[in-house]
C-alpha positions as CSV (number, residue, x, y, z in Angstrom):
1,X,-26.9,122.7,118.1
2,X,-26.6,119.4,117.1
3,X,-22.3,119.7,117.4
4,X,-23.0,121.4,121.0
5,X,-25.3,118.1,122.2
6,X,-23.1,115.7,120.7
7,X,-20.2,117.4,123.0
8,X,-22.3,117.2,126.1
9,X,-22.5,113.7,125.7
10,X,-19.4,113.2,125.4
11,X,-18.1,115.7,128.0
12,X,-20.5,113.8,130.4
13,X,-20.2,110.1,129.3
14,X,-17.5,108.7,132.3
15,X,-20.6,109.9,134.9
16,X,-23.6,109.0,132.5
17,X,-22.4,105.6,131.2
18,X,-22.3,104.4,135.3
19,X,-25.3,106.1,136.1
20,X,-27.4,104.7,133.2
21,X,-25.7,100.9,134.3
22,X,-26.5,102.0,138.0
23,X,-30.4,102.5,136.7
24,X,-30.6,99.3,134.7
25,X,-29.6,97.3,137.2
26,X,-32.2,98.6,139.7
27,X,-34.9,98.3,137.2
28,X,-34.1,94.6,136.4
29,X,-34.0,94.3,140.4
30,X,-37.2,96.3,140.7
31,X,-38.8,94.1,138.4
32,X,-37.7,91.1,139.9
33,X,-39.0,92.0,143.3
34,X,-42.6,92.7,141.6
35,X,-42.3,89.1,139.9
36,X,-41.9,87.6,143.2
37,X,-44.2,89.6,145.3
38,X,-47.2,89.2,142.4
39,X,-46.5,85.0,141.4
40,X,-50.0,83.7,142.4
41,X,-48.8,80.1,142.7
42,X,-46.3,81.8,145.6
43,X,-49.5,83.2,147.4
44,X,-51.4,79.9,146.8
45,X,-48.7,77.9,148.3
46,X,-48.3,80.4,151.6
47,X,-52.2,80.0,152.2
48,X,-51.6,75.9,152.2
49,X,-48.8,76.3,154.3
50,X,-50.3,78.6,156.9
51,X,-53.8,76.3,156.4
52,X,-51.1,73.2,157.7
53,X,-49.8,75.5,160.2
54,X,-53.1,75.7,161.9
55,X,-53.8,71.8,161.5
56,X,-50.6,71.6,163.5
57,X,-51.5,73.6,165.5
58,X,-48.6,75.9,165.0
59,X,-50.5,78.8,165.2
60,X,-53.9,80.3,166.6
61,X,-57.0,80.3,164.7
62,X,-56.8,84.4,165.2
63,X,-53.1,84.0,164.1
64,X,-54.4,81.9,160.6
65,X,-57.3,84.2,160.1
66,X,-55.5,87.5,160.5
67,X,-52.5,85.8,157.6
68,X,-55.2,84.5,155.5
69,X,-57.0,87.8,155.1
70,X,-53.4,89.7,154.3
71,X,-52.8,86.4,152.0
72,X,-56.5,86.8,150.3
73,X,-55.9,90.4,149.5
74,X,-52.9,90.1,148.1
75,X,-54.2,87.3,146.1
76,X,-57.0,90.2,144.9
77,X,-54.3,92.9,144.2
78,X,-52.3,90.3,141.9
79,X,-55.8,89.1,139.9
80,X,-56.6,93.1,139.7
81,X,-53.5,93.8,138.6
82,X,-52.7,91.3,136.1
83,X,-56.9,92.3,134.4
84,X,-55.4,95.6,134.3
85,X,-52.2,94.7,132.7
86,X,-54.6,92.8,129.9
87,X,-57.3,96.0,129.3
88,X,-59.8,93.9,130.9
């Protein structure tokens, strides 16, 4: 059984050894994108510049309150997250 596997392998390896790279790659991309979108100091620095946005008055106050809430959750789903990550 052993010989049989070991030929399979083999047999498949010039479509595996692509596919396997093909997966790494979008894993190290996946987690990437998850680094960026959950970095706290990232959301911190969007609410100050959205906050200077509205002294500026670049932007409604419906406009700031609507970006702040989305900003405020995401800020909750990243503290969630990362107390889940720690078994808290």
């Amino acid at each position: 059984m052993a010989l049989i596997s070991s030929l399979l392998k083999v047999a498949t390896f010039p479509v595996s050894l692509p596919l396997d790279g093909l997966l790494w790659v979008a894993e190290r991309i996946k987690d990437q994108a998850e680094a960026e979108y959950y970095d706290e100091g990232a959301v911190r620095g969007r609410l100050l510049e959205l906050e200077l946005q509205l002294d500026l008055d670049e932007i409604t106050e419906e406009e700031y309150e609507a970006a702040e809430d989305q900003l405020l959750d995401l800020l909750n789903e990243i503290r969630e997250r990362r107390a889940e990550e720690q078994g808290l």
